[in-house]
LUMVEX-334181 format. One record per residue (C-alpha): residue in three letters; x, y, z. Coordinates in steps of 0.2 Angstrom, whole numbers, plus 5000, padded with zeros to 4 digits. Example, Ala and Ser with C-alpha at 12.3 -4.5 7.8 and 13.67 -1.06 7.14 Angstrom:
BEGIN
<kenu res="ALA" u="5062" v="4978" w="5039"/>
<kenu res="SER" u="5068" v="4995" w="5036"/>
//
This chain:
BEGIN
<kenu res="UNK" u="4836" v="4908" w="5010"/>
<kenu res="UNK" u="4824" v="4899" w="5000"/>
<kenu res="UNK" u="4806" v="4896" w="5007"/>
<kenu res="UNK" u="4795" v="4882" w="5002"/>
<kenu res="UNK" u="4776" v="4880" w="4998"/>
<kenu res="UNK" u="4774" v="4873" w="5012"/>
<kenu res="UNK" u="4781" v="4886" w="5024"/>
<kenu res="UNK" u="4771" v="4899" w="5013"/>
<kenu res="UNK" u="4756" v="4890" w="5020"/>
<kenu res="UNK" u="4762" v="4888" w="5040"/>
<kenu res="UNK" u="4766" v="4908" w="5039"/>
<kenu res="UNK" u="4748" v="4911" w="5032"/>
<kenu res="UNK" u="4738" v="4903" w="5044"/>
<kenu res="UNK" u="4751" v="4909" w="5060"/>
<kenu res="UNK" u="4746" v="4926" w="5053"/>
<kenu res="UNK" u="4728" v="4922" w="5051"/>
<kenu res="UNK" u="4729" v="4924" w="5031"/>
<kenu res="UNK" u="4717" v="4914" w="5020"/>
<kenu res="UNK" u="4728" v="4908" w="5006"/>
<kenu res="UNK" u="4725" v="4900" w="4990"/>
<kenu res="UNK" u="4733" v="4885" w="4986"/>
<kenu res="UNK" u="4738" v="4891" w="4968"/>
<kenu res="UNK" u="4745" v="4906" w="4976"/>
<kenu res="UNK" u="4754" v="4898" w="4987"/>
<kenu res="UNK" u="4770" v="4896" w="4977"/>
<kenu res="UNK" u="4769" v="4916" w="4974"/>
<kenu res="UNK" u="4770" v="4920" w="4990"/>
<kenu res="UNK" u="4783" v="4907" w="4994"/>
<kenu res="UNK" u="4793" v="4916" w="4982"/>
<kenu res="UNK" u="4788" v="4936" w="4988"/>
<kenu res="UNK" u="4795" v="4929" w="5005"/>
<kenu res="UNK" u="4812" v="4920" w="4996"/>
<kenu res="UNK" u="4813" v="4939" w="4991"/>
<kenu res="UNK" u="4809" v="4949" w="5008"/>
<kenu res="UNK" u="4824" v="4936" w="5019"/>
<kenu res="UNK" u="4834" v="4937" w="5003"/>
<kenu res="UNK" u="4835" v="4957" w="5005"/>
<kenu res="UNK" u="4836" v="4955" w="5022"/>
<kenu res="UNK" u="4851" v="4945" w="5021"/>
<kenu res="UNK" u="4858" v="4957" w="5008"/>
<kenu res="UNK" u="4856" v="4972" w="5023"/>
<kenu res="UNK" u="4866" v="4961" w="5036"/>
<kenu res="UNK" u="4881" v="4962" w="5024"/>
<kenu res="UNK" u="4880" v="4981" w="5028"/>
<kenu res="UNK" u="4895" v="4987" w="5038"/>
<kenu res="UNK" u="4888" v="4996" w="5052"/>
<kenu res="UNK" u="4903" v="4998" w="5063"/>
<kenu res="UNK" u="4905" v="5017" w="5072"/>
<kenu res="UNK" u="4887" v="5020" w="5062"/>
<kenu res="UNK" u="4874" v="5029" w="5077"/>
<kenu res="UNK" u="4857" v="5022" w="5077"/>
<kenu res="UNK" u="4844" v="5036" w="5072"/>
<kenu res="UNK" u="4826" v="5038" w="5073"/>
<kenu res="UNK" u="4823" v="5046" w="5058"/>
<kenu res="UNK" u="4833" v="5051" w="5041"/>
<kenu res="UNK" u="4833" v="5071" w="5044"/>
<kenu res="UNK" u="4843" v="5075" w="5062"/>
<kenu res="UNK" u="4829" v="5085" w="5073"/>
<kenu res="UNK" u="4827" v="5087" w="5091"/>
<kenu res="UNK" u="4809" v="5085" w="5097"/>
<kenu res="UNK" u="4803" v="5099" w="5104"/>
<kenu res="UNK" u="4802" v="5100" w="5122"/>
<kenu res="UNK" u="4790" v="5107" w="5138"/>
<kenu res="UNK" u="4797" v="5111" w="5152"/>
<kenu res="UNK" u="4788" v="5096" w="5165"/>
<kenu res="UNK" u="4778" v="5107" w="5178"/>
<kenu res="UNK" u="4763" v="5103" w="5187"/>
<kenu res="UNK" u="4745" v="5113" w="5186"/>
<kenu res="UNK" u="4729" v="5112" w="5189"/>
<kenu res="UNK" u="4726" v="5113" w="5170"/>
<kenu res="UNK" u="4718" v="5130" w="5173"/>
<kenu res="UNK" u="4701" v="5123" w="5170"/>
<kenu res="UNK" u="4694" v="5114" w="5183"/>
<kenu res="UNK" u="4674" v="5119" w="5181"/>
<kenu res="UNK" u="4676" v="5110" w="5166"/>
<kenu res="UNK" u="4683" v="5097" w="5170"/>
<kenu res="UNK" u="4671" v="5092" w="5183"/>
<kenu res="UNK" u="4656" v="5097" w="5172"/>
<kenu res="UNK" u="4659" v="5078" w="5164"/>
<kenu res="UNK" u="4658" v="5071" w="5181"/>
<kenu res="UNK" u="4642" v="5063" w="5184"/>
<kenu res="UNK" u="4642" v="5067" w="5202"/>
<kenu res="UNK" u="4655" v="5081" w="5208"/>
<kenu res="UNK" u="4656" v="5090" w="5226"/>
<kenu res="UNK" u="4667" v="5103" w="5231"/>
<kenu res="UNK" u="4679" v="5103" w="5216"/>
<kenu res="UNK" u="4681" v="5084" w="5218"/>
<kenu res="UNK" u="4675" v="5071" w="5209"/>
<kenu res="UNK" u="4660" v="5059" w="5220"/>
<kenu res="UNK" u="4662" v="5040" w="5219"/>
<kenu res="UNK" u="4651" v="5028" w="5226"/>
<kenu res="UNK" u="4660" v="5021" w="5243"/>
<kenu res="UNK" u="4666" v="5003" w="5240"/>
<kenu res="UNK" u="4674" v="4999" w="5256"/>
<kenu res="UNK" u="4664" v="4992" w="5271"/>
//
């Protein structure tokens, strides 16, 4: 796929880059370049191929997902501007 000077120039001001008009017909090739790879990679033959999230098979390490109290509470509530009986104190906004 081939992309043109002016296509160059609608893609630099959708992404908010200022261009200049000389090096517009660089650009115009760098992206005939980046759809031409691109094009190259759908040729791949990914049939029976699993999808990966990264390059070195790991398993992320995992917590068990319990609740606590985060064993801390005084300090927690030592940001709070106004705290009362463990809990934080907001203003009442209900009439």
């Amino acid at each position: 796929m081939s992309i043109d000077t002016e296509t160059a120039r609608r893609v630099a001001k959708l992404a908010r880059i200022k261009v200049e008009e000389d090096a517009l017909p660089a650009l115009a090739q760098e992206f005939s370049a980046i759809l031409g790879f691109i094009e190259q990679l759908n040729e791949v033959d990914v049939e029976g191929v699993e999808p990966m999230t990264s390059v070195t098979p790991q398993r992320l390490k995992r917590r068990e997902d319990v609740v606590t109290d985060g064993s801390q509470p005084q300090a927690v509530l030592s940001n709070a501007p106004d705290a009362r009986e463990g809990f934080f104190a907001v203003p009442k906004v209900v009439e």
